[in-house]
C-alpha positions in Angstrom: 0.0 0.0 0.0 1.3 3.7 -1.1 2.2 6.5 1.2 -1.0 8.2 -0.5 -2.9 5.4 0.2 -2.3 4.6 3.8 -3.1 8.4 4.3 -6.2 8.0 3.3 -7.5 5.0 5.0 -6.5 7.3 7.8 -8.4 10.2 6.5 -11.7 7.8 5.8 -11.8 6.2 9.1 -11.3 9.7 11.0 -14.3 10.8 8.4 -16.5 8.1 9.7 -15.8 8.7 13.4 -16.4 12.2 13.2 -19.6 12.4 11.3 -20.8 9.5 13.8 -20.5 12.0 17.0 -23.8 12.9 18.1 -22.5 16.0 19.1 -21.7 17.6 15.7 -25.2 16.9 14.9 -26.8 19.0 17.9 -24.5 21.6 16.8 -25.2 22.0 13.3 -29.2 21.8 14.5 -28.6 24.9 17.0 -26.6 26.9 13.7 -30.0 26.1 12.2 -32.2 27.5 14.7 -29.9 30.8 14.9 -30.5 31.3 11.2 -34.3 30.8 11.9 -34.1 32.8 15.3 -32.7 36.0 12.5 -35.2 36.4 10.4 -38.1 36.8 13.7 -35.1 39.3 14.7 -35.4 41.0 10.9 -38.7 41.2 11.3 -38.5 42.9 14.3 -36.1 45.6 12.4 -37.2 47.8 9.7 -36.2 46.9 6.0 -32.6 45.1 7.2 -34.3 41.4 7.4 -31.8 40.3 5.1 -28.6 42.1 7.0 -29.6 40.7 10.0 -30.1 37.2 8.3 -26.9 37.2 6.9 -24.8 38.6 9.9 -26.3 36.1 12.1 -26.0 33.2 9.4 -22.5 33.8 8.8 -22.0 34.3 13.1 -23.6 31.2 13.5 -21.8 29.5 10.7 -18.5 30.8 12.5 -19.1 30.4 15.8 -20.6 26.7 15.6 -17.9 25.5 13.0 -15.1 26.8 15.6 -16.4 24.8 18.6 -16.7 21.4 16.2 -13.1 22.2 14.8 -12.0 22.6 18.3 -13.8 19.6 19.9 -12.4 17.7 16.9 -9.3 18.5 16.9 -8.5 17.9 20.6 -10.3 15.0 21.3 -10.1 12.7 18.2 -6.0 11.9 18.5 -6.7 11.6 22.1 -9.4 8.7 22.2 -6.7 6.9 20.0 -4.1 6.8 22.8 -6.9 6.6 25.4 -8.9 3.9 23.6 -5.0 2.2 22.7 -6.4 1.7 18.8 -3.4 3.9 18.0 -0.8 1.0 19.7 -2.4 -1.1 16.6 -1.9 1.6 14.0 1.6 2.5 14.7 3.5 -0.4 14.1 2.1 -1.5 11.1 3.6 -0.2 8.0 2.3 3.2 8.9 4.3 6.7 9.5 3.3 8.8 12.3 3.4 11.6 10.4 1.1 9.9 7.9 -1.3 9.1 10.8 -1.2 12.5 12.1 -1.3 14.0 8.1 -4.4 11.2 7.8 -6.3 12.9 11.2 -5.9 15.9 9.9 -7.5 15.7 6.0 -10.4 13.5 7.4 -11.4 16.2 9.9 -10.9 19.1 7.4 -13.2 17.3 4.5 -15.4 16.8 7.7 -15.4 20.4 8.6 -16.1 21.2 4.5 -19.0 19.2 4.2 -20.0 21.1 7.7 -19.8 24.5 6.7 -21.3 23.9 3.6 -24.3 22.4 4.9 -24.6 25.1 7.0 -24.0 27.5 4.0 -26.8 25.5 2.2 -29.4 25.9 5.3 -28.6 30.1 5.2 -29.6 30.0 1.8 -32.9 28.6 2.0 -33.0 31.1 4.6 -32.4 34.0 2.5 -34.3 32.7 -0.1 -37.5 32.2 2.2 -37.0 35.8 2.8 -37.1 37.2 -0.6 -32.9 37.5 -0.3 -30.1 36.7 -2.0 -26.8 34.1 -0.8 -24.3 36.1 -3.2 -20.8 35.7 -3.8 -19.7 38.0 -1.3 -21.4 35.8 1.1 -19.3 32.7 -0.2 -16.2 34.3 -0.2 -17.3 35.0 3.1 -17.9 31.4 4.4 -14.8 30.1 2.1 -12.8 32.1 4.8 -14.5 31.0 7.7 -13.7 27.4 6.4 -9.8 28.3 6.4 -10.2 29.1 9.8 -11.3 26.1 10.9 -9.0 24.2 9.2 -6.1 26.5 10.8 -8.1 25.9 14.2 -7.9 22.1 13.4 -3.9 22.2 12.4 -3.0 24.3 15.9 -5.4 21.9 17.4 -3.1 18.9 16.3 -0.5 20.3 17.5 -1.3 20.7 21.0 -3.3 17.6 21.6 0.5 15.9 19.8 2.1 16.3 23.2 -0.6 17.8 25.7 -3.7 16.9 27.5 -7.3 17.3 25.5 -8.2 20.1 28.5 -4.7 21.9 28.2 -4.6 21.5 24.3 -8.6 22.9 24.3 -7.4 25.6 26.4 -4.2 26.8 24.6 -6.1 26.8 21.0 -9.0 28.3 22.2 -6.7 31.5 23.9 -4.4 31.8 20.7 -7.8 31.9 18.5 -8.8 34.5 20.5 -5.7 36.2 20.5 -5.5 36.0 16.8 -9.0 37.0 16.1 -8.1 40.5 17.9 -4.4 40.1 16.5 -5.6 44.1 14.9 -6.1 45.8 18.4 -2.9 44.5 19.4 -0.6 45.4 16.7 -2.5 49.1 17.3 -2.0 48.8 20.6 1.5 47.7 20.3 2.5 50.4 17.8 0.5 53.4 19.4 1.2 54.1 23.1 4.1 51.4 23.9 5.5 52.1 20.7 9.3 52.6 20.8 9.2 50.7 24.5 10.1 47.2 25.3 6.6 46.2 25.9 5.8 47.1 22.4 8.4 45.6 20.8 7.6 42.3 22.5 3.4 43.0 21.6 4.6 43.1 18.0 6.8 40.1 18.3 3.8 38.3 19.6 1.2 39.4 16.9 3.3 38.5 14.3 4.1 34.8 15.7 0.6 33.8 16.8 -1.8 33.0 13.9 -4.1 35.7 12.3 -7.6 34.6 12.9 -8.8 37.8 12.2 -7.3 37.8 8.5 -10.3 35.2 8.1 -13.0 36.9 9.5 -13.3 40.6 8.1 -16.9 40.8 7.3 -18.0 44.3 9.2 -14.5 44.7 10.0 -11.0 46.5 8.6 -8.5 45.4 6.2 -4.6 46.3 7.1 -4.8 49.5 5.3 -8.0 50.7 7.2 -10.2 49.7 4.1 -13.8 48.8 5.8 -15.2 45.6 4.3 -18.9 44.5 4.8 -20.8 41.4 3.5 -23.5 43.5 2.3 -21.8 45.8 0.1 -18.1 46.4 -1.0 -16.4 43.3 0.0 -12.7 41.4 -0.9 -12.5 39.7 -4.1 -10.8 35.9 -4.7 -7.4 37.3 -4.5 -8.0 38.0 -1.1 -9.2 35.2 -0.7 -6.5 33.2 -2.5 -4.1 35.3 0.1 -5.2 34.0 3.4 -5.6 30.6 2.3 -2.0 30.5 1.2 -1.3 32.0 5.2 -3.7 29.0 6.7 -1.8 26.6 4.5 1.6 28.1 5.1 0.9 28.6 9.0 -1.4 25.4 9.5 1.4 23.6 7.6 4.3 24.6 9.9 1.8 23.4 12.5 1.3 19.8 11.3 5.5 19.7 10.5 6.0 20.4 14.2 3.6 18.4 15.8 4.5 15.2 13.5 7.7 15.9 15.2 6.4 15.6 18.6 4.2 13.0 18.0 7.2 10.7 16.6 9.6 11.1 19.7 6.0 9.9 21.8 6.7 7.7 23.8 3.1 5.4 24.3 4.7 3.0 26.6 
């Protein structure tokens, strides 16, 4: 059997597992309700049923996607070692970095076929309400996917050496930390600029992942430029830019926690 092969066996299995968690399910059902909950909430404003629709949609979308790609991420590599399946895995003709590079693709086509059902159910919303799921809205929820997939990678590294409660923990603070990664480079560079403090908020900010580079809907670009779902918004090259960062960042990720994971010791 080929590298290619064995990766996806992986992949497959961890596909199955996740999509047979109960949990994801309630999940996706509450993203569901949200979206329902905004349009009584557009009806309650006047003539913005469809902005409030949207901005709770893509909110929801977000919001739901992240704890899944969190719970995910932490716990699935973890029931291996705790369940032992993983002392069966290993020495067969099987990498660890394949088995962690396997993990990692089955919960990312997991977390696709998540946010697109999602997606799907806030367009039947729209369209109940007379509105329209544009392209600015995809771009939009392509983004939010490369989050999660960036969520799952920093996940993976984590849960390679730590606890599922520390790993949840640590991913959960840098995704905040990331998703405000704006206010501190301001903060950094306006007051404690040209002070020690400063120099180490930058340093910071520009080693801990962006997670506001994928979220920017009602928000500002890095030259100040306001963006908005529901009217000027970025195009594909955007798009293209801060899926090259997930891959590029998510990737380092995954190289340093197959690294872990092979000095392991599961004795």
């Amino acid at each position: 059997m080929s590298a290619l092969a064995r990766l996806w066996a992986i992949a497959l299995n961890t596909f199955r597992e996740a999509t047979r968690n109960r949990v994801l399910y309630v999940l996706v059902v509450f993203a569901a309700l949200l979206m329902a909950f905004s349009v009584v909430l557009g009806e309650l404003s006047l003539h913005e049923q469809t902005r409030v629709i949207k901005d709770l949609g893509l909110a929801g979308i977000s919001g739901v996607g992240l704890v899944i790609a969190l719970f995910l991420g932490v716990n699935l590599l973890s029931k291996e070692l705790d369940r032992k399946t993983v002392f069966f895995v290993i020495p067969k003709p099987l990498h660890r970095h394949e088995f962690l590079a396997g993990k990692f693709v089955g919960l990312a086509v997991t977390l696709a076929l998540l946010v697109a059902v999602m997606a799907a159910t806030l367009a039947v919303v729209l369209a109940l309400e007379g509105g329209l799921h544009d392209i600015a809205l995809v771009r939009a929820e392509v983004l939010v996917l490369f989050e999660l997939w960036l969520v799952v990678a920093v996940a993976l590294l984590f849960s390679s050496f730590s606890s599922p409660y520390l790993s949840a923990m640590f991913t959960a603070s840098l995704w905040v930390v990331g998703r405000n990664s704006g206010e501190l480079r301001a903060f950094a560079e306006g007051k404690l600029s040209d002070t020690p403090i400063g120099a180490l908020l930058s340093g910071v900010a520009a080693v801990l992942p962006d997670f506001h580079a994928f979220y920017v809907s009602g928000g500002m670009l890095g030259d100040a430029t306001p963006v908005s779902i529901h009217g000027s918004f970025i195009g594909w090259g955007y798009v293209a830019q801060a899926g090259l960062y997930g891959a590029a960042y998510g990737g380092a990720c995954l190289v340093i926690a197959a690294l872990l994971f092979a000095r392991r010791d599961f004795t």
